[in-house]
N, C-alpha and C positions, 0 to 999 in steps of 0.2 A: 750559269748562275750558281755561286755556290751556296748550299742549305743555308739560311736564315740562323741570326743569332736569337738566342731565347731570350726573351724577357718574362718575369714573375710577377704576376698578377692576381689584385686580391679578387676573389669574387666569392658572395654564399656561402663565408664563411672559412672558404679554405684558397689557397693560391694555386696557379695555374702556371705550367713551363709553359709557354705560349709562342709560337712561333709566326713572323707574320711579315710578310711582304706586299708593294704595290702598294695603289691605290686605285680608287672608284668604289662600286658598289660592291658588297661586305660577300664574300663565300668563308664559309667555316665548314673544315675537312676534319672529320671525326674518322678518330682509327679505330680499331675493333681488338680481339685480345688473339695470344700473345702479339700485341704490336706497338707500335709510338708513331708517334708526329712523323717522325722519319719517314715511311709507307709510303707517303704523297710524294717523297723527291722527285718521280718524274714530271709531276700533275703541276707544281707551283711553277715553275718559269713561263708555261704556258698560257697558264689563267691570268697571270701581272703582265706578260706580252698582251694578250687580250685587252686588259685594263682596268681589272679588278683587283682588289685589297683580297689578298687568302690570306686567312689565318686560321692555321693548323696548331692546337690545342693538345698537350698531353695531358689527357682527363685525370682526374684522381686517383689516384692510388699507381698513378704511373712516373717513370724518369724521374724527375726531381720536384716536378708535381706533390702538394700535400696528401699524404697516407692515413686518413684517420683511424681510431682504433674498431669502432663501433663498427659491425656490419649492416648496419640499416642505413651506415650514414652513405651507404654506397646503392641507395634504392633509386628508382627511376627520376622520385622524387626532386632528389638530392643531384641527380648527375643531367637530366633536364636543367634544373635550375642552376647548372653553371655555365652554361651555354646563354642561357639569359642574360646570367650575370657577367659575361663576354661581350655581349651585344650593348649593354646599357656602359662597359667599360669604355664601348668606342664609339657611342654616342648615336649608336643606328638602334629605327623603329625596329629593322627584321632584316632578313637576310637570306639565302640560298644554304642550305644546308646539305653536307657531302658525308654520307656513312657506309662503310666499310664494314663487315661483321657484324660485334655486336655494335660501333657507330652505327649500323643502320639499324639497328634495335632503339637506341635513344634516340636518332630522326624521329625516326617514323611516329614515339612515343611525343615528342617535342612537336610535332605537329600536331596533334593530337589538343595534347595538355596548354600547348603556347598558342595557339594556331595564329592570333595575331603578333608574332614575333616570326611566322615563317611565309616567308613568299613563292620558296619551292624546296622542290627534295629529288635528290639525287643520290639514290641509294646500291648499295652493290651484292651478292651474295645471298643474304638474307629477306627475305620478302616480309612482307608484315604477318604478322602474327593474330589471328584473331583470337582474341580471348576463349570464347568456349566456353562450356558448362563447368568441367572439373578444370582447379590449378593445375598448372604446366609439368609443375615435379611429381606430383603422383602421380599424373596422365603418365607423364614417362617413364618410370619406376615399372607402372603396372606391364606397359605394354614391351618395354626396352630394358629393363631388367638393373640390378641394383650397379652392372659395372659400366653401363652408360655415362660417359662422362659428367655431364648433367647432375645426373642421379649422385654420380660418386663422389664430384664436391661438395654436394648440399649432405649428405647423408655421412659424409669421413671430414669432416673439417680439419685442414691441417696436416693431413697425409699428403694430396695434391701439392702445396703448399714446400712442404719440404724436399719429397724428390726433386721436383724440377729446380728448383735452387740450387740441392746439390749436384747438379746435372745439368748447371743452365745451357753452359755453347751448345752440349750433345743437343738437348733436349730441342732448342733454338734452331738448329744446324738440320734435325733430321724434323721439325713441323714445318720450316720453311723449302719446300721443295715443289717442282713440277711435273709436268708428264707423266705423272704416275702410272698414267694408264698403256703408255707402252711398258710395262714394266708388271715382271711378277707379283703377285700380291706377298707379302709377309705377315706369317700367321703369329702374332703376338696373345701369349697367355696373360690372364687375368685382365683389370682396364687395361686398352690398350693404351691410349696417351700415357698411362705412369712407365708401361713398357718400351712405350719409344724413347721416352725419357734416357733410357739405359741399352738401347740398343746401341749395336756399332753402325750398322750401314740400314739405310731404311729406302725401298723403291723410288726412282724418279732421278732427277737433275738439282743438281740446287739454285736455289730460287735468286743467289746472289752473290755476289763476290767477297770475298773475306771482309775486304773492308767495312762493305755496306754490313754486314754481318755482325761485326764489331758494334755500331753503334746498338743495335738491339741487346747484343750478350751485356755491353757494359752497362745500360740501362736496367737490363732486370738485377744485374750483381749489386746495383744500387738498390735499387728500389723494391726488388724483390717480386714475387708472385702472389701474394695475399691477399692486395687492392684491386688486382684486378679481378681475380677467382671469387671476391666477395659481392662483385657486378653479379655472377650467375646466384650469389648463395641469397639473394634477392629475388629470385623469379618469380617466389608463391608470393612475397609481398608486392610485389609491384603487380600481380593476377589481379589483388584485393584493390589499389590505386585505380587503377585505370578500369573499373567496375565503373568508375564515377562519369566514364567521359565518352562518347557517340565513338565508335569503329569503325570511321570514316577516315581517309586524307582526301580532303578536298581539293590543298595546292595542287598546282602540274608538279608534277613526277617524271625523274628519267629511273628506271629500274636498268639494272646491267647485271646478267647472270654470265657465269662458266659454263661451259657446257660440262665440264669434268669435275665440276663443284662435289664435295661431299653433301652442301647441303642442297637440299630437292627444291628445284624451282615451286612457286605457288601456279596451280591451274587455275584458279579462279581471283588472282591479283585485283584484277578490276571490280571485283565485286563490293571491293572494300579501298579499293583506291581509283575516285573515280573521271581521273584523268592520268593517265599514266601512259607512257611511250617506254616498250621494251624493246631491248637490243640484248642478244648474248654473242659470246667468244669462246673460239676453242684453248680453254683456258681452264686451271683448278680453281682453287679459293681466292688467291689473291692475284685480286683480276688488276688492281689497277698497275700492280708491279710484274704480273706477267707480259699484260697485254698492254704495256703503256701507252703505245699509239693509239689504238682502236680507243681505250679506254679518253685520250685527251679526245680525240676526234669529237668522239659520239657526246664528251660535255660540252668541248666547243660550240657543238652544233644546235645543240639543246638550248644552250646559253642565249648563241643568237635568236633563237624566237620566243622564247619566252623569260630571258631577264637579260637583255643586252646593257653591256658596260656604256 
């Protein structure tokens, strides 16, 4: 099956590249950053064999996707409510929702904020986040210091922004990689993401073949890096947003970790989501492109008992 042709979609204000095959019951695969619609190539043939409609959404400020200028207009707010405005485009109450990175930042949030618009969640990488007493970027500043990625887009606006532009394939070429971990560490001065950016060789395998590779380099040359790095320059205000709304996900949950993840599995997951089934993989960040099989399997499988086609 080859990728799905995009169609442009108005929703909430701004349009959507929107990709989307099959039919049945609605799954919306949300990608995470640096990433695109693309991500899911192995996951879509599988779920439309199954017998579901996927559609796979480049959120804003991505691929040909609208980029607006304002950075608020990239708050939780705003990128929840285009996922809504997805759902009412194709005429469904709700739907299965699939996030990847920060995609599974806006699930989780989208359960939350929508809850009658989501039926389940099936998230990868990133666990839920509990709010907490202090916002998330001074939390991290204090304790991870000002070149923490985090830290160092909200606090340099604009700097992130143009290295990696100027440096997309490298930059592209060496965040998209596996195995790290048989593999030497490499000591990078100052942030390191800006330094990867500009390195030549960076630890691991690569995550892809030239080709596949192409479609990301030539989506950020268009599109750029600014829309999505203004997702993170959101994080203190979306703290204050979701002050409004219970720290619960009620739907069933499939959680799917790395075991080689950068980012740290949650120990106490259920505490706050309080039906959830986890499975992890010997696998880095990008699990559903590493681990394609285990990763269809374990949705397949989830699918069948709790939202069958």
């Amino acid at each position: 099956m080859s990728f799905p042709e995009p169609q442009m979609i108005a929703v909430n204000q701004v349009e959507l590249e929107v990709f989307s095959a099959g039919s049945g019951r609605p799954l919306v695969l949300c990608h995470g950053w640096p990433e695109h619609a693309y991500s899911w190539r192995h996951q879509i043939e599988p779920l439309v064999e199954a017998g579901y409609h996927v559609i796979v959404p480049n959120q804003r400020g991505y691929g040909h996707s609208t980029k607006p200028d304002q950075v608020t207009d990239y708050d939780i707010t705003h990128l929840t409510g285009d996922l809504v405005g997805l759902l009412d485009h194709y005429g469904y109450q709700d739907a299965v929702f699939v996030g990847h990175d920060w995609g599974a930042i806006i699930v989780w949030n989208l359960a939350m904020m929508h809850a009658d618009r989501v039926c389940g969640v099936i998230n990868m990488s990133v666990p839920f986040m509990q709010r907490g007493e202090t916002e998330w970027v001074g939390f991290w500043e204090t304790h991870l210091g000002g070149d923490f990625y985090i830290v160092h887009f909200n606090r340099q606006p604009g700097v992130a922004d143009t290295v990696f532009a100027d440096n997309c394939e490298n930059f592209l070429r060496n965040m998209y990689r596996t195995n790290q971990w048989n593999h030497p560490p490499v000591q990078l001065e100052g942030m390191p993401m800006l330094a990867m950016a500009q390195a030549d060789v960076m630890p691991g395998d690569p995550l892809m073949a030239d080709a596949d590779l192409k479609v990301f380099v030539d989506a950020f040359n268009h599109a750029g890096f600014t829309g999505g790095l203004n997702w993170y320059r959101n994080f203190s205000r979306n703290w204050d947003i979701i002050g409004s709304y219970p720290q619960k996900i009620t739907q069933p949950t499939l959680m799917l970790y790395g075991d080689y993840d950068m980012v740290p599995k949650a120990d106490n997951l259920s505490d706050f989501v309080v039906n959830v089934e986890i499975h992890s993989f010997p696998c880095g960040h990008w699990i559903q492109q590493e681990c394609p099989q285990e990763t269809n399997a374990a949705i397949l499988h989830w699918l069948k008992s709790n939202y069958p086609a």
